[in-house]
C-alpha positions as CSV (number, residue, x, y, z in Angstrom):
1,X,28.2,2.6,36.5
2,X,26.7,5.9,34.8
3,X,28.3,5.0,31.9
4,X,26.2,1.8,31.6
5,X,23.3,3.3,32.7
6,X,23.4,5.6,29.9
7,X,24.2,3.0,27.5
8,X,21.1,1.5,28.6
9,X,19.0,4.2,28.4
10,X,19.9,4.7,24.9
11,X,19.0,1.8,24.0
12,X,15.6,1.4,25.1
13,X,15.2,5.2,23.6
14,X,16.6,3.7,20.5
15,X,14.3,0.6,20.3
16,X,11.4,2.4,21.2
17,X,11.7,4.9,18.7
18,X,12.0,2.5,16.2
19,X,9.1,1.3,17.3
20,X,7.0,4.3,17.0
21,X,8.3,4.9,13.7
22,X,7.5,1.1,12.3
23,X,3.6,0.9,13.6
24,X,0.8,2.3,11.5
25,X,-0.8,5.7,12.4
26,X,-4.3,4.5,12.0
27,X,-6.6,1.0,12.0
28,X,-7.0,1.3,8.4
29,X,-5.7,-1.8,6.0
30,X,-5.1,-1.1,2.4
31,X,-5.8,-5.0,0.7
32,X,-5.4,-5.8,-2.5
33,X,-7.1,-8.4,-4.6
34,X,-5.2,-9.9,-7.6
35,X,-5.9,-12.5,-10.2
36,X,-4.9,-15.5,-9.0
37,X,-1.1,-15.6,-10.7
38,X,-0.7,-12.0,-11.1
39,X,2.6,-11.0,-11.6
40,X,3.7,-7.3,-12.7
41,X,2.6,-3.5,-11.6
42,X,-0.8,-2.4,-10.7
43,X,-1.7,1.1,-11.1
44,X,-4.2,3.3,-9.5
45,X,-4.9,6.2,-11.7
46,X,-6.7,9.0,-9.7
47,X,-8.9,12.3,-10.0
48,X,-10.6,10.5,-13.1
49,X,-13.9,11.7,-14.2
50,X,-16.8,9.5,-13.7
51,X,-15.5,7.0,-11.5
52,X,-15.9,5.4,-8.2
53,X,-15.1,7.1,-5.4
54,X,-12.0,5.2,-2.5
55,X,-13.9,4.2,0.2
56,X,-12.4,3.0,3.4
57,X,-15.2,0.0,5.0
58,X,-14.6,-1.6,8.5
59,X,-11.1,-0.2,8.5
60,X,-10.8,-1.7,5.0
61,X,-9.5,0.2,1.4
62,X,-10.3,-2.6,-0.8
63,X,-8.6,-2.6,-4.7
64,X,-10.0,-5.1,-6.4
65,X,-7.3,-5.5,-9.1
66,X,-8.6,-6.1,-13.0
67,X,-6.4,-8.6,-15.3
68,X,-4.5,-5.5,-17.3
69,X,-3.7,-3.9,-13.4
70,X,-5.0,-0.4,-13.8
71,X,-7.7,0.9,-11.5
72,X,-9.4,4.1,-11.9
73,X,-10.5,6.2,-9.1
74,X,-12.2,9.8,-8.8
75,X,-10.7,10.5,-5.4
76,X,-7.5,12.2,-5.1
77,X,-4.3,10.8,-4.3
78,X,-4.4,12.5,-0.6
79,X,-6.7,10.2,0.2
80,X,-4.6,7.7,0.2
81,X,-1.2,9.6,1.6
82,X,-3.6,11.1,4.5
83,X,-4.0,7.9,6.1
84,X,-0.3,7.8,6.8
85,X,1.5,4.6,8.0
86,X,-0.9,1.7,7.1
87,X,-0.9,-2.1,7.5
88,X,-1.3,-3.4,3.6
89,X,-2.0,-7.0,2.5
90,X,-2.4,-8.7,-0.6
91,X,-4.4,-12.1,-1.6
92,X,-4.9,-14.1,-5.1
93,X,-8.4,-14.4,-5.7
94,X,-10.1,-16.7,-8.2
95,X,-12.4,-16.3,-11.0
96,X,-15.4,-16.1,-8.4
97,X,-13.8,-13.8,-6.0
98,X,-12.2,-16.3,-3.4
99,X,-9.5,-15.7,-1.6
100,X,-7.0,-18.5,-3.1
101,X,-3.6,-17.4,-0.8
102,X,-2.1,-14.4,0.4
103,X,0.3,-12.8,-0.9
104,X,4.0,-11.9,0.7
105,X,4.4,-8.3,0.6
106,X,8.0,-8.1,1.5
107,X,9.0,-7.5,-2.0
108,X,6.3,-5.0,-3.2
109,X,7.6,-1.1,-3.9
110,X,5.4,1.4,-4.5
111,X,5.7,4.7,-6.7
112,X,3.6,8.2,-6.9
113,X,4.0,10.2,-10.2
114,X,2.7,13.5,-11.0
115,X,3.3,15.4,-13.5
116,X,1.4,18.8,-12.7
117,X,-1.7,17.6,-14.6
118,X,-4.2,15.8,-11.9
119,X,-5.6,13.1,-14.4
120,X,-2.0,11.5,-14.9
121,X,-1.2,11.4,-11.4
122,X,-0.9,7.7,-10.5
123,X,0.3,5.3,-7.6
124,X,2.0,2.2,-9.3
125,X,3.4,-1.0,-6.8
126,X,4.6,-4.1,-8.3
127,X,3.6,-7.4,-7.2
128,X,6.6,-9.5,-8.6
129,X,9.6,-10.2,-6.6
130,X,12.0,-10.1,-9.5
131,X,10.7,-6.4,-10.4
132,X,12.1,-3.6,-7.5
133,X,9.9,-0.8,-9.2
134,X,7.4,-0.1,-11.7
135,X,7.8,3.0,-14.4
């Protein structure tokens, strides 16, 4: 009887610590918005002089994505790894901005690079199921 106790017990100290592990830390969303029919690697280039600041909106850190995929940002990279487990989603949009569908995410793998100088420092994340990493 102890034994199966125990047994049980682990289990439900197993599942819930999977469970605290798996949820987000915060409210925040990071969304993406893509061409509609992008396929390929975006990358956010950060600590770049002169331009626009992350900004997090009703729980919201919006990246609209350009047609070439690179988007440049004067914040830091920390502002991004200081929000910690995060719910992301990602939506085609068409020429005028609409949301055309959203996006499956199960497939999409993210990278940080640094190389010791701040203005190369880059998150990349594909957004094609056939490509496991972007370099």
């Amino acid at each position: 009887m102890a034994r199966k106790l125990w047994i049980l017990i682990s289990i439900v100290l197993m599942v819930g610590l999977v469970w605290w592990l798996s949820k987000p830390s915060n409210n925040t969303t990071v969304v993406y918005h893509l061409p509609e029919g992008f396929k390929g690697c975006i990358n956010i280039y950060f600590n770049q002089p002169n331009e626009k600041e992350l900004e997090i909106k009703d729980d919201t850190l919006l990246f609209i994505v350009p047609e070439h995929g690179n988007i440049l940002t004067s914040s830091p990279s920390k502002f991004i790894i200081d929000l910690g487990w995060h719910k992301e989603k990602a939506f085609y949009i068409d020429k005028e901005g609409k949301i055309v569908n959203e996006i499956n995410m199960d497939f999409s793998g993210g990278v940080h690079t640094a190389n010791g100088n701040p203005l190369s420092e880059r998150m990349s994340r594909t957004f094609d199921p056939n490509q496991e990493h972007c370099y």
